[in-house]
C-alpha positions as CSV (number, residue, x, y, z in Angstrom):
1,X,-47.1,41.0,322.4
2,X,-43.7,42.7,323.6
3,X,-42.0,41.1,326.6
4,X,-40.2,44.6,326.8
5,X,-40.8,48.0,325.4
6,X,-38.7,50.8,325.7
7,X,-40.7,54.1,324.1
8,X,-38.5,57.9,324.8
9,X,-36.9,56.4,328.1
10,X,-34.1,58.3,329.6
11,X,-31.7,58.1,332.7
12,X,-30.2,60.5,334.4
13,X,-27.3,59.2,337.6
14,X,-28.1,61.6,340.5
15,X,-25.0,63.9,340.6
16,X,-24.5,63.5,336.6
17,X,-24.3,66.2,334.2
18,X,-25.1,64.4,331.7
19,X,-27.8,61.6,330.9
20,X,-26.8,58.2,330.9
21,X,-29.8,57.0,328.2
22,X,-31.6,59.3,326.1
23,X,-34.8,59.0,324.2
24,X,-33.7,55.0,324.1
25,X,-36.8,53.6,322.2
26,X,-36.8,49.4,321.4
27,X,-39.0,46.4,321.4
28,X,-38.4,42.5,322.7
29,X,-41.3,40.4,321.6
30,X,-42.3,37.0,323.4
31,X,-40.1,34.5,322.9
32,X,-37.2,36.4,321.2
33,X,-33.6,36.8,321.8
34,X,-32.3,39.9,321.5
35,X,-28.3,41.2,322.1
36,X,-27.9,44.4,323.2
37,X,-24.5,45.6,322.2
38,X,-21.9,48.4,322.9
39,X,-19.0,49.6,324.3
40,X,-18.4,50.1,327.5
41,X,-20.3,53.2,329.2
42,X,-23.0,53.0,325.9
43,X,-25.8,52.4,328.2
44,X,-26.4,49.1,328.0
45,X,-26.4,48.1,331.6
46,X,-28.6,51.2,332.5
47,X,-30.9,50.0,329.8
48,X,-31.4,46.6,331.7
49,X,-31.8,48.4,335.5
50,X,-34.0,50.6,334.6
51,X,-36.4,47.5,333.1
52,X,-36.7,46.8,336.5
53,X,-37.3,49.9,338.3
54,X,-33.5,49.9,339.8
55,X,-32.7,53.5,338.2
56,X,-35.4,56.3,337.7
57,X,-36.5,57.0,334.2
58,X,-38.1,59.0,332.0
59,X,-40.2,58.0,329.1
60,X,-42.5,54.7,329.8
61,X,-41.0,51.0,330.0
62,X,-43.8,48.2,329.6
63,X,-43.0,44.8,330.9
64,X,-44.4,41.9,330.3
65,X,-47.6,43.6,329.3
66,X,-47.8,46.5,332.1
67,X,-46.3,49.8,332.2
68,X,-43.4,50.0,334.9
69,X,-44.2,52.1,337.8
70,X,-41.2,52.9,339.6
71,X,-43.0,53.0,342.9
72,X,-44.5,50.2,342.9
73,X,-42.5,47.3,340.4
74,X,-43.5,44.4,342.1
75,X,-45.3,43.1,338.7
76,X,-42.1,43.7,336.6
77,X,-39.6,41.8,339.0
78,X,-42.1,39.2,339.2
79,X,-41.8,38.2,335.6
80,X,-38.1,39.0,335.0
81,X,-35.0,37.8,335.9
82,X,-31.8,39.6,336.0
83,X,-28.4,38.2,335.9
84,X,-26.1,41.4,337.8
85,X,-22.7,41.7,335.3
86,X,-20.8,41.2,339.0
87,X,-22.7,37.5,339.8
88,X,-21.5,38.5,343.7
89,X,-23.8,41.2,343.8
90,X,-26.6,38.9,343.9
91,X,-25.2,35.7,346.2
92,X,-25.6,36.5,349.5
93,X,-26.3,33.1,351.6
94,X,-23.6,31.1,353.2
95,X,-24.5,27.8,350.7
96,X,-25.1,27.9,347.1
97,X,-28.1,25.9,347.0
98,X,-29.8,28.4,349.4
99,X,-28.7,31.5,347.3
100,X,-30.6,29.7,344.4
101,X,-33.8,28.8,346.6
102,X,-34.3,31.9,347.7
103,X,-35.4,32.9,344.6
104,X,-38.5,30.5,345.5
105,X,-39.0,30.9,348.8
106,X,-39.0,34.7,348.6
107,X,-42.6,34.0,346.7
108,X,-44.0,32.0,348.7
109,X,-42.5,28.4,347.2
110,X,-42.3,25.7,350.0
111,X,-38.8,25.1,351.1
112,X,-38.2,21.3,350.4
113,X,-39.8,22.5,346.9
114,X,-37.5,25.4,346.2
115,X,-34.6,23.5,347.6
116,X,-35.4,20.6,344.6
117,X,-36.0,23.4,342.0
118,X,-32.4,25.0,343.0
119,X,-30.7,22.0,342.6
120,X,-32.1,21.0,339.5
121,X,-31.3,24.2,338.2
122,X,-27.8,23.8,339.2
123,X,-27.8,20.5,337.6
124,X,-28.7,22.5,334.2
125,X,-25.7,24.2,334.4
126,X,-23.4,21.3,335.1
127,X,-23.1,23.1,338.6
128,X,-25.0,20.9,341.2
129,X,-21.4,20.2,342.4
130,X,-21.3,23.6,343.8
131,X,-24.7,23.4,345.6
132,X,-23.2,23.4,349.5
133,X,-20.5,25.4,348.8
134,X,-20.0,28.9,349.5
135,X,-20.3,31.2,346.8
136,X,-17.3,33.3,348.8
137,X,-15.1,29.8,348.1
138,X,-15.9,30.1,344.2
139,X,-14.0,30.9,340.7
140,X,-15.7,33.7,339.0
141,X,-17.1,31.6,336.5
142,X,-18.4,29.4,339.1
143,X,-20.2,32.3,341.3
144,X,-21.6,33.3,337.5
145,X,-22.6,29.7,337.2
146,X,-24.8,30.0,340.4
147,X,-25.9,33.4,340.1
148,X,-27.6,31.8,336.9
149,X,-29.5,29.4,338.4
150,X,-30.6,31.6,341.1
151,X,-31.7,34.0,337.6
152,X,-33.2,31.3,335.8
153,X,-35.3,28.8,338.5
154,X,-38.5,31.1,338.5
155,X,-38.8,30.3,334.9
156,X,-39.4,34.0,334.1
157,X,-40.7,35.0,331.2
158,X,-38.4,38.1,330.5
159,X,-34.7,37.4,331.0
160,X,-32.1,40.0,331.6
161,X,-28.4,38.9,331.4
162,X,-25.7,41.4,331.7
163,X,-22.3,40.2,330.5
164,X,-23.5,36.2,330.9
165,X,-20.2,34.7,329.3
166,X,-17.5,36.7,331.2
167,X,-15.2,34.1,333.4
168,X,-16.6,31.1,331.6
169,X,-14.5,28.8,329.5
170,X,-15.2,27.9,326.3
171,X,-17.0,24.4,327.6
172,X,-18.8,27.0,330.0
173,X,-20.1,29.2,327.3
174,X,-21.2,26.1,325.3
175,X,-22.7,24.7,328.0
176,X,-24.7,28.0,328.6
177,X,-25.6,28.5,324.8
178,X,-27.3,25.3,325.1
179,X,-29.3,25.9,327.9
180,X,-30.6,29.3,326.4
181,X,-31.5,27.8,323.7
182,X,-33.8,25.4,325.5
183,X,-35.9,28.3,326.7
184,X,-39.0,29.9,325.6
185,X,-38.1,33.2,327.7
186,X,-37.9,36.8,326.3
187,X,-33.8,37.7,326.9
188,X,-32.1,40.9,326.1
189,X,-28.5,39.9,326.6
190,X,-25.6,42.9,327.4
191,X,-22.6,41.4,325.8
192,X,-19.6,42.1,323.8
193,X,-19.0,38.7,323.4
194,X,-20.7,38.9,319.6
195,X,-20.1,35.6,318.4
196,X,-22.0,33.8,321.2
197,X,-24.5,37.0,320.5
198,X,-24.6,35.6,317.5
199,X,-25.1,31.9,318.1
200,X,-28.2,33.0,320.9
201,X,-29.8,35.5,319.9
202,X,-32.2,36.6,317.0
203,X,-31.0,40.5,316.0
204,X,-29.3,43.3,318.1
205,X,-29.9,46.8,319.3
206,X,-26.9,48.9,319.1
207,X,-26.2,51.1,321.9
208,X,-23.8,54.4,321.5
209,X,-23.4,57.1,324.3
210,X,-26.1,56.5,325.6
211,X,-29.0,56.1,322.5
212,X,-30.1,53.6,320.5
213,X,-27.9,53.8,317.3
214,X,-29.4,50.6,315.1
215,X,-30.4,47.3,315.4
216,X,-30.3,44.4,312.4
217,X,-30.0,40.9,312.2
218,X,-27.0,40.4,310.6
219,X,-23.6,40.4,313.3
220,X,-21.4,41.0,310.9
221,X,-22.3,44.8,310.4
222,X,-21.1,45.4,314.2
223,X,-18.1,46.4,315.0
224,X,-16.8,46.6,318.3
């Protein structure tokens, strides 16, 4: 079963005159990793806001077994999580640990049980340091660091990470490799980094103005 499935989608940006995907079609089963790579403006950001109903779209996007409906995606956030390329887009509490929680307590989890999930979560990512801090008082890589726990504590089954290495160190982006590779999640990773593309994840889809222009297994082919 596909985690994801793209089939004809495009994007258009309101006040664009011209589309920012077209007839984008692509598959990420259960379970696999899968790079999505490009050059800046290729698409590959749209590609992962429009999986969860944050940009219109034509064409039909299934998640996680159901076909997205734009009005109503409660079902497709509910099984993804989305890592924002900008990790302050998405930490808005005063404390760290509370950013991460909310995550839980938004559906329903039980404070003192979200509040243990979050930290262990940041302990995952050598980040449980950070966990009364506030994300305002934060290196980039350390707001990225939190952001990923927040992404990562529901245990979703599709993961969307846009740009997960940028601001982390090389100990960072080991540390992160790692705990990818622990997970039985879907991803579909944005990133030009291509060699920890390559270490993660199991073939890419090649983006290119705004379409799909291959995909393969072998890294080596891309160029970017």
């Amino acid at each position: 079963m596909s985690a994801l499935a793209f089939r004809d989608v495009g994007v258009r940006y309101a006040g664009s005159d011209r589309p920012a995907l077209t007839a984008c079609t692509f598959d990420v089963a259960a379970g696999e990793r899968v790079a999505l790579l490009g050059n800046n403006g290729s698409g590959k950001t749209t590609i992962l806001l429009a999986a969860v109903a944050l940009v219109p779209h034509t064409g039909s996007i299934i998640v996680c077994g159901a076909r997205l409906d734009f009005d109503d995606p409660a079902h497709a956030r509910r099984c993804t999580g989305l890592l924002f390329s900008s990790p302050e887009d998405q930490l808005l509490f005063p404390r760290v640990l509370d950013d991460v929680a909310f995550s839980l307590t938004s559906r329903g989890v039980p404070d003192d049980v979200a509040e243990a999930r979050a930290l262990a979560a940041l302990e995952r990512l050598d980040a449980d340091a950070l966990a009364d801090r506030s994300p305002y008082r934060l290196s980039r890589g350390q707001r990225l660091r939190a952001a990923l726990a927040g992404t990562l504590v529901t245990e979703p089954q599709l993961l969307l990470l846009d740009e997960p290495t940028s601001g982390l160190d090389p100990a960072g982006r080991r540390l992160l490799l790692a705990h990818l590779n622990t997970l039985t999640s879907a991803m579909l990773i944005a990133t030009h980094d291509l060699e920890f593309a390559r270490r993660c994840c199991h073939r890419y889809v090649l983006m290119d103005d705004g379409q799909v222009a291959g995909s393969g297994t072998n890294f080596d082919d891309v160029a970017l």
